[in-house]
N, C-alpha and C positions, 0 to 999 in steps of 0.2 A: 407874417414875419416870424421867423424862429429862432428862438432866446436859446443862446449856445451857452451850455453849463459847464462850469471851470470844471477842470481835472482834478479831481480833490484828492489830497494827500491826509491818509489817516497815522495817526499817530499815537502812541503810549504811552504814558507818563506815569513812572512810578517813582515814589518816595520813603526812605527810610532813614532813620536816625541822621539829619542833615544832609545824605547822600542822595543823588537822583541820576535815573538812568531815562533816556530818552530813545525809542523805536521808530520811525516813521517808516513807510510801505504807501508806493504808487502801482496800480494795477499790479495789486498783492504781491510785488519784489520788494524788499524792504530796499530803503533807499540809503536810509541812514543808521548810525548809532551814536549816539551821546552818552555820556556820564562825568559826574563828577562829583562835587560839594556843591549845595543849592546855593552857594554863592558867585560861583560861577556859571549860572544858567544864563544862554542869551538874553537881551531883552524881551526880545521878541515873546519868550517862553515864559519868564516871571510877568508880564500881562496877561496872558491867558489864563494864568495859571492863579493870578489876583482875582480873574472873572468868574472864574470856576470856584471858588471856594465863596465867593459871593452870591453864586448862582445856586452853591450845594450841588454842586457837579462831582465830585469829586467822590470816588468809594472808598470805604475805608475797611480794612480788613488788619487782624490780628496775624502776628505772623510767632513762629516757634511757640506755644502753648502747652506743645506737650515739654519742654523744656523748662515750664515756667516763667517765661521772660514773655509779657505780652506787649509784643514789641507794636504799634501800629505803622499797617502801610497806608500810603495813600495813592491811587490810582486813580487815573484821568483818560479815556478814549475819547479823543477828539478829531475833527477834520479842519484842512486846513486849505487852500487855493495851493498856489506853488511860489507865491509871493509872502505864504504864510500870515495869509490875513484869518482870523479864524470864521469859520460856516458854522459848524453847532458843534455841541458836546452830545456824545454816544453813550449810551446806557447799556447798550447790549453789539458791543461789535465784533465780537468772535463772529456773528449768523453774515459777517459780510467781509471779512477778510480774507 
């Protein structure tokens, strides 16, 4: 018998100064865009997004430096079903998008 594997839905998630933007892409068309104040992020995505910083999933990168302002981002590549249950976190997903 053969074990049929969800369509996984990859997605982006970056964060700056309270603000976050959200990417998703199915069979590398992006499907979605999000943003706003991390207080209005769906639920669905403040879970994940508690799992990953628990997990230490999450990259974190300096942004503007030569300006002086080391501002930190935080960035998350994760996949997702299409019911948005989460499958794993990505470490390197540029090599598959």
């Amino acid at each position: 018998m053969e074990t049929v594997k969800p369509r996984l839905v990859k997605h982006r998630y970056a964060e700056i100064c309270g603000v976050y933007a959200l990417q998703s892409w199915e069979s590398h068309v992006r499907v979605e865009y999000s943003n706003g104040g991390t207080d209005q992020r769906p639920v669905w995505l403040v879970k994940i997004v508690d799992v990953a910083k628990v997990a230490n999933a999450i990259q974190c990168y300096v942004t503007h430096p030569q300006l002086g302002a080391d501002i930190p981002m935080e960035v998350l590549w994760f996949n997702t079903d299409k019911e948005r249950n989460l499958i794993e976190f990505l470490t390197e997903p540029h090599d598959t998008l």
